[in-house]
C-alpha positions as CSV (number, residue, x, y, z in Angstrom):
1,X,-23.2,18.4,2.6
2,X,-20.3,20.1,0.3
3,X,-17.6,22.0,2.4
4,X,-18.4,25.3,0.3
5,X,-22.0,25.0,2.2
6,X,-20.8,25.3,5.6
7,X,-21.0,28.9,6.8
8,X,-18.1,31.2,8.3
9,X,-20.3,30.9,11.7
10,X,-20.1,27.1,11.2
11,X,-15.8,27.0,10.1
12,X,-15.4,29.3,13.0
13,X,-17.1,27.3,15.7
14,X,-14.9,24.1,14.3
15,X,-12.1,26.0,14.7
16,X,-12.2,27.2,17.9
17,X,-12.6,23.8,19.1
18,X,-10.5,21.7,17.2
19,X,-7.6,22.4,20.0
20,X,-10.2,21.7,22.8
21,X,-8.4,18.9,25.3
22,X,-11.3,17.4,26.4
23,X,-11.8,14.2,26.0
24,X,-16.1,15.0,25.8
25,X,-15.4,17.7,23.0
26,X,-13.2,15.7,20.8
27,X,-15.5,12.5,20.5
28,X,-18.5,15.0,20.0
29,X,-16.6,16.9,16.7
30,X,-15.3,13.0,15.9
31,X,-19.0,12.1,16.1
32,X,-19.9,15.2,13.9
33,X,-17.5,15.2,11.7
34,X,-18.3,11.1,10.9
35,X,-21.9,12.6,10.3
36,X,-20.1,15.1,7.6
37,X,-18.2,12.3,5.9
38,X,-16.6,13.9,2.8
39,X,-17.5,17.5,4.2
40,X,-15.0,16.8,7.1
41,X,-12.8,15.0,4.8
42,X,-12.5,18.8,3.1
43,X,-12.9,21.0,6.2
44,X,-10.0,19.3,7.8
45,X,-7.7,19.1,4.6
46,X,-8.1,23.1,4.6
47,X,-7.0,23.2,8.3
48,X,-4.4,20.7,7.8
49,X,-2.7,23.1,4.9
50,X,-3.5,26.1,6.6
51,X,0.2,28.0,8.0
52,X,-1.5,28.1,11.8
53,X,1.2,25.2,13.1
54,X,-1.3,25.7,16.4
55,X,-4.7,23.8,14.6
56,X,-2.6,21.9,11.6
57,X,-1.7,19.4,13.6
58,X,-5.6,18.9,15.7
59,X,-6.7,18.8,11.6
60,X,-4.4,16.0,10.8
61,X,-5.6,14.0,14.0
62,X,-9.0,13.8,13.3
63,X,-8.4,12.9,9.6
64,X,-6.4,10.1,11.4
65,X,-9.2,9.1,13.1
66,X,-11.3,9.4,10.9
67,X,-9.4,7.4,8.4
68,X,-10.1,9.7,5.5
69,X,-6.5,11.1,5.0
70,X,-5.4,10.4,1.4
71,X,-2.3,11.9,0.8
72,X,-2.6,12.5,-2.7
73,X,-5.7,14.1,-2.1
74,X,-4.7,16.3,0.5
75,X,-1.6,17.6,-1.6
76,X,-4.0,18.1,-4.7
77,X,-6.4,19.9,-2.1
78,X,-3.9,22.2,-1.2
79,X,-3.2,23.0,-4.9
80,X,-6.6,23.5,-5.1
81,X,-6.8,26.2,-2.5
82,X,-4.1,28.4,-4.0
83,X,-2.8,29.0,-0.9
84,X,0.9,28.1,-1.9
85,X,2.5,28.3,2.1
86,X,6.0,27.1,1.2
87,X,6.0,24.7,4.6
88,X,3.1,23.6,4.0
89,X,3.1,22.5,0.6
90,X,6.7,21.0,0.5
91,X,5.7,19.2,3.7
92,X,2.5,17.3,2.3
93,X,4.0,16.6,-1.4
94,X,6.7,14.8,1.1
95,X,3.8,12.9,2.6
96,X,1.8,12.1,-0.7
97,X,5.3,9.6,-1.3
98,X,5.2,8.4,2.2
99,X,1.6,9.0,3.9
100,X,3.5,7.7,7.6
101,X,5.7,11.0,7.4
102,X,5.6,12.6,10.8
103,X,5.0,16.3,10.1
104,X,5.4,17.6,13.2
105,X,8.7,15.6,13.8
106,X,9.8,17.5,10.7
107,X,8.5,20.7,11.3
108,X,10.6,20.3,15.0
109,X,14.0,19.9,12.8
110,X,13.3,22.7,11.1
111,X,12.4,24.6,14.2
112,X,15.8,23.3,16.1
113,X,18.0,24.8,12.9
114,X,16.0,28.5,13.4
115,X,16.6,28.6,17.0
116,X,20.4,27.7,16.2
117,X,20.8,30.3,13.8
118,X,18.8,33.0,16.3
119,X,21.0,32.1,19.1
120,X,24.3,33.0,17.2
121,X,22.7,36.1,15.6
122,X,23.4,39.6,17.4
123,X,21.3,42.5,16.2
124,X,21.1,45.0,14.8
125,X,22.1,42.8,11.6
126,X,21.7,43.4,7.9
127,X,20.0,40.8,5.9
128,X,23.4,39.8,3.9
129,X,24.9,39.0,8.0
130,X,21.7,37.3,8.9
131,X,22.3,34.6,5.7
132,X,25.4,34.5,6.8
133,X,24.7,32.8,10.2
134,X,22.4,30.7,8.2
135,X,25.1,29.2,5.9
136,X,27.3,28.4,9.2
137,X,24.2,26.9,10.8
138,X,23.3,24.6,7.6
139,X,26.0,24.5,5.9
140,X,29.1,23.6,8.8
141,X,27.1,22.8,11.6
142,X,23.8,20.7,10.3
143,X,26.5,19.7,7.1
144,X,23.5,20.2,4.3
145,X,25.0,20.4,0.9
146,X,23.7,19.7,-2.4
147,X,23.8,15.9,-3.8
148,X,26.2,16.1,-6.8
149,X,27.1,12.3,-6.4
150,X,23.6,11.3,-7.3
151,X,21.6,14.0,-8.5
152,X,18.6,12.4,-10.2
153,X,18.0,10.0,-6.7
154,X,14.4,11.4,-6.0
155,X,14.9,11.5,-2.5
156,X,16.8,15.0,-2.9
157,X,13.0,16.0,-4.1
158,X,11.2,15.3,-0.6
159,X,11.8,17.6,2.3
160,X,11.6,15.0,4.8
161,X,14.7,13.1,3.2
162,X,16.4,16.3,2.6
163,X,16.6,16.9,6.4
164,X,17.3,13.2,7.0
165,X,20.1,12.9,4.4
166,X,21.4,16.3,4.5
167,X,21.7,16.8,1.1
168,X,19.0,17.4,-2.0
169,X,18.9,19.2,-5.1
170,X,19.2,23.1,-5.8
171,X,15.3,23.8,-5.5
172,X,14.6,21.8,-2.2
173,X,18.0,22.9,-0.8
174,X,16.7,26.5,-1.7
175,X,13.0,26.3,-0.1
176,X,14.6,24.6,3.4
177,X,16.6,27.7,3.2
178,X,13.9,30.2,2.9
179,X,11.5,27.8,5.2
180,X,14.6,28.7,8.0
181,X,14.7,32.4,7.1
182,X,10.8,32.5,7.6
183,X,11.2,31.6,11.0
184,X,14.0,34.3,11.8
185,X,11.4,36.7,10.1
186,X,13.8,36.9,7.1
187,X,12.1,37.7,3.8
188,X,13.5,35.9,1.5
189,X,12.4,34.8,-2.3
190,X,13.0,31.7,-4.6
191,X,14.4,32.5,-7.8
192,X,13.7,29.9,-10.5
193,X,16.7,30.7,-13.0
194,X,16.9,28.5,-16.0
195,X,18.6,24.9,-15.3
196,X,18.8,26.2,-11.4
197,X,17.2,27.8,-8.5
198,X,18.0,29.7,-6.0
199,X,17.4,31.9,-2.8
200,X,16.9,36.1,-3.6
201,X,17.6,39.1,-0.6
202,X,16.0,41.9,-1.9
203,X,16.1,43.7,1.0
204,X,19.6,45.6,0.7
205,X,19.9,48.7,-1.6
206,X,21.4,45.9,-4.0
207,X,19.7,42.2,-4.1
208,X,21.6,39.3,-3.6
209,X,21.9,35.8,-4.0
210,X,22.6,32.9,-2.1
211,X,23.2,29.3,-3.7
212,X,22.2,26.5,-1.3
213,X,22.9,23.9,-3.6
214,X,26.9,25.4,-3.1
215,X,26.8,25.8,0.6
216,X,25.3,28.9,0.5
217,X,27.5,31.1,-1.7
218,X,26.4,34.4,-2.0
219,X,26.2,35.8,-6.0
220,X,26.0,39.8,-7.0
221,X,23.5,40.2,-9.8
222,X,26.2,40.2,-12.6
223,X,27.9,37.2,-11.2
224,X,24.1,35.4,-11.7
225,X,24.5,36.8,-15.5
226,X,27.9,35.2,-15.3
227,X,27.2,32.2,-14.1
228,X,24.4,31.8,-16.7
229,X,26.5,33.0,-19.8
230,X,29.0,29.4,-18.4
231,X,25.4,27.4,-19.1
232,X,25.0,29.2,-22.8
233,X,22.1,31.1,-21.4
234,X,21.6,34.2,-22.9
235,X,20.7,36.2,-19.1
236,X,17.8,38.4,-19.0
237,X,16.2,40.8,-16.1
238,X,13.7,38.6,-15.6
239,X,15.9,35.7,-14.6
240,X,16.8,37.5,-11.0
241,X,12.9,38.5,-10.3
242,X,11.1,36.1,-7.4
243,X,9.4,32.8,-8.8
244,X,6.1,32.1,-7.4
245,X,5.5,29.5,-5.2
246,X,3.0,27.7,-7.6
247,X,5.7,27.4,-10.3
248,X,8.4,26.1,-7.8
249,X,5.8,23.0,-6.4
250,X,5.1,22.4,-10.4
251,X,9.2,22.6,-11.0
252,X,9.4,20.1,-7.3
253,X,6.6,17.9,-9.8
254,X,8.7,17.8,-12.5
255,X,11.9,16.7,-11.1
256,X,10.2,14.1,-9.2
257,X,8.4,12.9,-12.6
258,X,12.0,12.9,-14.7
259,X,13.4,11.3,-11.1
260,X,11.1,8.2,-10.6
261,X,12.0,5.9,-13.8
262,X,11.2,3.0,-12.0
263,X,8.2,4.0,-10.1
264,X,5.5,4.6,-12.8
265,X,2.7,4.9,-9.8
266,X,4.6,8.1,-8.3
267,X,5.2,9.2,-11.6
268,X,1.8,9.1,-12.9
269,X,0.8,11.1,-9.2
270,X,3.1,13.7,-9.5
271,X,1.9,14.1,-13.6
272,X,-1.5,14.6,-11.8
273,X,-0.2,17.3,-9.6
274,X,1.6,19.3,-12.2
275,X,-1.9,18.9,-14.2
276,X,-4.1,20.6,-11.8
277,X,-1.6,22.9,-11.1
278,X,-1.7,24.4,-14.5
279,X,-5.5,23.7,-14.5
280,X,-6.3,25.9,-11.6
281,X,-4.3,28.5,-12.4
282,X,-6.3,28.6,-15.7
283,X,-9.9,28.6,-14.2
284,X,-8.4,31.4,-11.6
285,X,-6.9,33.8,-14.3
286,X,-8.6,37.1,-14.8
């Protein structure tokens, strides 16, 4: 049976019991979902991708135990989808490089640096004082900054050794800052800039822009066309509009590709991802 053959009422009935505690239930939908084979295998790597943090985690159990969780696979799964969740995807590209990366333990780091920067936050506050308790948080108190010493180590490329070394490059530097913002209900956009990315606030009469990779400096929109004209980049509008997420995993692709000179398997995966990438995005154009 093909995953695209299982019907809403069947998804939903997974669903709902996915969470079940019971130890009756869960060797039943084990039982079932051994029946399934490769139909579980996809089922599951949907859940597992999906934003709900509540059944992610029951998905990526019973791939456990089901042995069927391929890294690789799940990451080019979730390209498949086209649902480009920024936690989501940055967390499993992490785990396609090391498939014994605890998600959850990450996701718990992440959740410890929100609560900081919601604790110190007093409202009302505008968006511009809200990143502003995020750089303190990051940037003084967690001591993130971006890796200038060693720039082209791929670890600054996976989320998990970002938040383990405290340092990383401008682009995963910029989506752990966004990642936090999510979970203060900030909205806040990636901006893929030529040579550089970093983190728009549109939500003020005039944007903004922050600079993780810099500890968070903030930039008016004339100091970004500054700041390109010093990189012999002729600026244009288009430079300050949000990138979407499916170019910023491709951009994550390529760094890692450029990054892993001595590990030709990596490379080769992450040449794979930016492939289908660019091939579903061209079988999903209008």
């Amino acid at each position: 049976m093909d995953t695209e053959k299982l019907n809403q009422g069947q998804c939903d009935s997974f669903k709902s019991l996915l969470d079940d505690p019971s130890p009756a239930v869960r060797d039943a939908l084990l039982e079932k979902f051994v029946e399934l084979g490769d139909s579980a295998r996809q089922f599951l790597i949907e859940i597992a991708c999906d934003p709900n943090r509540i059944l992610a985690p029951h998905a990526q159990h019973f791939l456990r135990e089901l042995k069927l969780s391929d890294p690789g696979a799940e990451f080019i799964a979730f390209i498949r989808s086209m649902n480009y969740e920024l936690e989501s995807g940055i967390l499993l590209l992490a785990r396609a490089v090391n498939p014994t990366l605890k998600i959850a333990a990450c996701r718990r780091e992440l959740d410890a640096i929100a609560a900081r920067c919601a604790e110190l936050t007093v409202e009302p506050s505008s968006p511009h004082e809200r990143c502003r308790i995020i750089n303190r948080v990051l940037f003084h108190e967690w001591a993130f900054r971006g890796n200038v010493e060693d720039y082209n180590d791929p670890r600054n490329s996976l989320i998990d050794q970002v938040l383990a070394r405290r340092k990383g490059l401008p682009i995963t530097m910029s989506i752990l800052y966004v990642i936090i913002a999510e979970r203060l209900e900030l909205e806040l956009q990636l901006v893929g800039m030529p040579s550089h990315v970093m983190v728009g606030c549109y939500l003020e009469e005039l944007p903004f822009f922050i600079d993780p990779f810099d500890r968070g400096i903030m930039r008016k929109p004339e100091e970004i066309f500054d700041y390109l004209r010093e990189r012999r980049i002729e600026p244009e509008l288009h430079h300050l509009a949000p990138t979407p997420a499916r170019e910023i995993f491709s951009r994550c692709c390529l760094n890692l590709i450029n990054h892993s000179h001595t590990d030709l398997v990596h490379a080769k995966m992450f040449a794979s991802f930016v492939e289908e990438f660019a091939a579903t995005y061209e079988r999903n154009s209008p």
